[in-house]
C-alpha positions as CSV (number, residue, x, y, z in Angstrom):
1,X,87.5,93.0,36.5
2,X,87.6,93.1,40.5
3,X,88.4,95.9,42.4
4,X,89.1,95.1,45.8
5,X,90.4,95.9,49.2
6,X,91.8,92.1,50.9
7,X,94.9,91.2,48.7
8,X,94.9,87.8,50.2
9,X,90.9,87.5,49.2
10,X,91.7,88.3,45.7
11,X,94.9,86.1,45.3
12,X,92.4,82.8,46.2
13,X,89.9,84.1,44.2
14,X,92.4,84.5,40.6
15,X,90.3,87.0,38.8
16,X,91.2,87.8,35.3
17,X,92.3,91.5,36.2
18,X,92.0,93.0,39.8
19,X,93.2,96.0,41.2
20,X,94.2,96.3,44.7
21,X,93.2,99.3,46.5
22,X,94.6,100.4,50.2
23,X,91.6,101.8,51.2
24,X,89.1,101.5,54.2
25,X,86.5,99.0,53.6
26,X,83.2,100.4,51.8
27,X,85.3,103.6,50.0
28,X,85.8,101.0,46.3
29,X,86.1,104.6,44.4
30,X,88.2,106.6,47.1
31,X,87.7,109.7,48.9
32,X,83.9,110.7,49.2
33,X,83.3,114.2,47.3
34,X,86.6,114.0,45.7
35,X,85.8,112.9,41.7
36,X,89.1,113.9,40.9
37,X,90.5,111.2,42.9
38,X,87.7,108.6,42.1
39,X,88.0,109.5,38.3
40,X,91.7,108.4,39.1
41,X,90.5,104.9,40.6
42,X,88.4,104.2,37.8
43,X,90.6,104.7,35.0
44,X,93.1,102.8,36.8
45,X,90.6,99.8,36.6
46,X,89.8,100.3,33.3
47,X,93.4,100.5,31.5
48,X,93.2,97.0,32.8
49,X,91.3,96.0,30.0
50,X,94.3,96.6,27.9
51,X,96.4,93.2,29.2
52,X,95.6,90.5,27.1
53,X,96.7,87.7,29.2
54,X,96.2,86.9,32.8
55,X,95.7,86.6,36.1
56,X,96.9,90.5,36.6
57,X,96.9,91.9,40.1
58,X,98.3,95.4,40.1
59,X,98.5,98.0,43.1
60,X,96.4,101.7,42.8
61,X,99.3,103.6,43.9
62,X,97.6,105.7,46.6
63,X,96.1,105.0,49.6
64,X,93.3,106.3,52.5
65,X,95.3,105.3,55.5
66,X,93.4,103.8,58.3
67,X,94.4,103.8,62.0
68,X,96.1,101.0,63.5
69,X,94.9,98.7,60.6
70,X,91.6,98.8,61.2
71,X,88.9,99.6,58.3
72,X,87.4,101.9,60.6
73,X,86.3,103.5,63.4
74,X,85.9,100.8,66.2
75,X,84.2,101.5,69.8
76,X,87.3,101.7,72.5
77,X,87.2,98.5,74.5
78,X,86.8,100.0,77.8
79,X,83.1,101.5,76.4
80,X,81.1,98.4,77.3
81,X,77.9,98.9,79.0
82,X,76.4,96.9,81.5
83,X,72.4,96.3,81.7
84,X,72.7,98.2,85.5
85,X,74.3,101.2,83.3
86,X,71.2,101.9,81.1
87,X,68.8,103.9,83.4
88,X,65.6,105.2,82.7
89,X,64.7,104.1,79.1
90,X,62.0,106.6,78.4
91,X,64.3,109.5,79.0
92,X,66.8,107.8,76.5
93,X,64.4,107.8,74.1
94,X,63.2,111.3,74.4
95,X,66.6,112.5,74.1
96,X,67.1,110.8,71.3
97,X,64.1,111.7,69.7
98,X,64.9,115.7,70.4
99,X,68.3,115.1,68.6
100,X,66.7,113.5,66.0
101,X,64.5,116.4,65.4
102,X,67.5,118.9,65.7
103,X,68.9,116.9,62.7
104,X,65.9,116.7,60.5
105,X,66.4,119.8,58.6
106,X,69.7,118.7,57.5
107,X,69.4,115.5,56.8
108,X,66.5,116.5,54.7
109,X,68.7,118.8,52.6
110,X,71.3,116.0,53.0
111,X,69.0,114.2,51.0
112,X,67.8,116.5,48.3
113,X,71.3,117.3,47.3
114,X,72.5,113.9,47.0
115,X,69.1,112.5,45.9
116,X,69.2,109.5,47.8
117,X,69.6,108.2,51.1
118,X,70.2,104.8,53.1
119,X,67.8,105.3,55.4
120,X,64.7,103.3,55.5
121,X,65.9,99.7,54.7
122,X,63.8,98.4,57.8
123,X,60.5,100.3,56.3
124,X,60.1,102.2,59.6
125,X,59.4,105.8,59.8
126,X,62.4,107.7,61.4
127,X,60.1,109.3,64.5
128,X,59.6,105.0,65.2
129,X,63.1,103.8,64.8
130,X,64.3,104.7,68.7
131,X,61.4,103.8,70.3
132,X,61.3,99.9,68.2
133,X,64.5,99.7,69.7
134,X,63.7,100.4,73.1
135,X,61.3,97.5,73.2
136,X,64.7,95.6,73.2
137,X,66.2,97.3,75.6
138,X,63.3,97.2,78.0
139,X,63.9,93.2,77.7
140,X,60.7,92.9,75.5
141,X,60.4,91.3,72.2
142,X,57.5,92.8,70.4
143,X,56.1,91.8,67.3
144,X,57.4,92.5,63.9
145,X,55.8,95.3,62.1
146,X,57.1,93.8,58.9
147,X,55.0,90.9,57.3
148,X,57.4,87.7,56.5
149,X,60.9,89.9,58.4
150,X,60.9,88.7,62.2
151,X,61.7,91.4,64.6
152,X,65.1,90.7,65.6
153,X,66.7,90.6,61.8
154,X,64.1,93.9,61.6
155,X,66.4,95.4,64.8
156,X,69.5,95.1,62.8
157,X,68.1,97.2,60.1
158,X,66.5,99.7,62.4
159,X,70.1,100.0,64.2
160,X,71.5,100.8,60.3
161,X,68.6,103.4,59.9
162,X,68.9,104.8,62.9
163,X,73.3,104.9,62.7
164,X,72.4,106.4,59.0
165,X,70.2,108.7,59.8
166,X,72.9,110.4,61.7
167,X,76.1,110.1,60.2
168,X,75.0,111.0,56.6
169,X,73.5,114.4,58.3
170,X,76.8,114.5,59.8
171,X,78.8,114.2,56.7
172,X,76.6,116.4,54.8
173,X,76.1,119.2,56.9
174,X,79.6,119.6,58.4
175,X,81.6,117.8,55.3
176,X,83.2,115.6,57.4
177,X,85.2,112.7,55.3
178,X,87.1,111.0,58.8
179,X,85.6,107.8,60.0
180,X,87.0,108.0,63.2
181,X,85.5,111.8,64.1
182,X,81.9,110.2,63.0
183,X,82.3,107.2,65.0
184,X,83.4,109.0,67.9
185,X,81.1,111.1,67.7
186,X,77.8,109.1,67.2
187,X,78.7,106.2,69.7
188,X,80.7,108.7,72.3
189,X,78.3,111.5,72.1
190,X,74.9,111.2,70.8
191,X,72.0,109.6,72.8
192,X,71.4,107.3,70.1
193,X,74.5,105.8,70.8
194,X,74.1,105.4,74.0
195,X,70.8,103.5,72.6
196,X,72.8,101.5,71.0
197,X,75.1,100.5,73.6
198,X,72.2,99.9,75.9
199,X,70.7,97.6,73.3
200,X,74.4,95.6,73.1
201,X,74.1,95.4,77.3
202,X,71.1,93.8,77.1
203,X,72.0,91.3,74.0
204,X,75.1,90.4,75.7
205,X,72.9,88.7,78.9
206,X,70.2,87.8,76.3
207,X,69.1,84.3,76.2
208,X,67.9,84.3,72.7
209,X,71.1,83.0,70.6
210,X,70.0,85.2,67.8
211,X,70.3,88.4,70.0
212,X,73.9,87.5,71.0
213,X,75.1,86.4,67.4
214,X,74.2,89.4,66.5
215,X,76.4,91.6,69.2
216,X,79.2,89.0,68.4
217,X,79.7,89.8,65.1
218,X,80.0,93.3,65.7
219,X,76.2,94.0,64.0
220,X,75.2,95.7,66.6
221,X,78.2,98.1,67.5
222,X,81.5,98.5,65.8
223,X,84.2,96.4,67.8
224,X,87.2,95.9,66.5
225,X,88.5,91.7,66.5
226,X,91.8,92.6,67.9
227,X,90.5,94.3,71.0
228,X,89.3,90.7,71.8
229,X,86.0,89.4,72.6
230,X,82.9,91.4,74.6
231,X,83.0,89.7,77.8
232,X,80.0,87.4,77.9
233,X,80.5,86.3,74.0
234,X,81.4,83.2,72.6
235,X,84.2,85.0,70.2
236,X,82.4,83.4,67.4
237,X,82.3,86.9,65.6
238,X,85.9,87.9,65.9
């Protein structure tokens, strides 16, 4: 049984029994908070079981649009920093560290009611997640606190925690279920975003090949492939 959200990807693929959901990427039982509708999604799988012959591709019949096709919410093109854009880095950092703290409590009770949490797949603790990633942005490449993970695949997951730590306190506290009013949000208004961005400045003019395959495939920062390619890029992500 595959349940799956590229049509095309499961038509190569020929699976016994797949249903096709027209979903944003990452949602594979619907609406978040909604068990009514996800209870919906999985039965629909599971009556599946009754064909006896195959390949069977059949349709979920409702869908989570998304806005103009995309799977999600995708910086506007025109938001590209440049490395002269950043300014003081230590300020950045402090303000991202007093936003941080504002969150704590509810991402803490974020937490507790969901009993788990994505944060914490770069083993960092959350006070040192900013401040690892300004060594980046400062041009520096410090050593990995991680035995055997290197720091710049140790970045990526910093940039995860650090995105997580936010938008799951986000979701949580305000029971917000729209994509593109967390994304805005986060890369448009918080100072971690603007971490971020500054981080994606300083990859773009980076002369380590890692640092830039990583802003090209949109691991850094959520561009969108049809917006077209950062300027400074190869396009090799999009």
């Amino acid at each position: 049984m595959l349940v799956g959200f590229v049509r095309e990807h499961i038509e190569a693929i020929g699976p016994a029994r797949a249903l096709f959901l027209d979903f944003p990427m990452g949602r594979g039982m619907g609406k978040p908070n909604d068990p009514d509708f996800q209870k919906r999604v999985i039965r629909a799988a599971f009556k599946l079981f009754e064909k006896t012959s195959g390949p069977v591709l059949e349709d979920f019949p409702e869908t989570i649009p998304v806005l103009q096709g995309r799977m999600g919410y995708a910086l506007p093109p025109e938001l590209v920093l440049n490395a002269d854009d950043i300014g003081d880095v230590d300020e950045l950092v402090a303000s991202v560290s007093k936003e941080m703290d504002a969150l704590r409590n509810d991402y803490e009770a974020a937490v507790l009611s969901r009993g788990r949490t994505t944060v914490g797949a770069s083993q960092l603790r959350i006070d040192d997640l900013a401040p690892f990633i300004a060594q980046f942005v400062r041009g520096e490449f410090p050593k990995s606190p991680r035995k055997g993970l290197p720091a710049i695949p140790l970045l990526k997951l910093a940039v995860e925690d650090l995105e997580a730590y936010y938008t799951e306190t986000r979701t949580y506290r305000d029971k917000i279920d729209n994509l593109e009013l967390i994304g805005s949000w986060f890369w448009e208004n918080t100072s971690a975003g603007r971490l971020l961005l500054s981080l994606e400045a300083v990859s773009l003019v980076s002369s380590d090949r890692v640092m830039l395959q990583i802003v090209e495939m949109s691991l850094m920062a959520p561009r969108f492939w049809s917006n077209g390619p950062l300027p400074g890029s190869s396009a090799a992500g999009w």
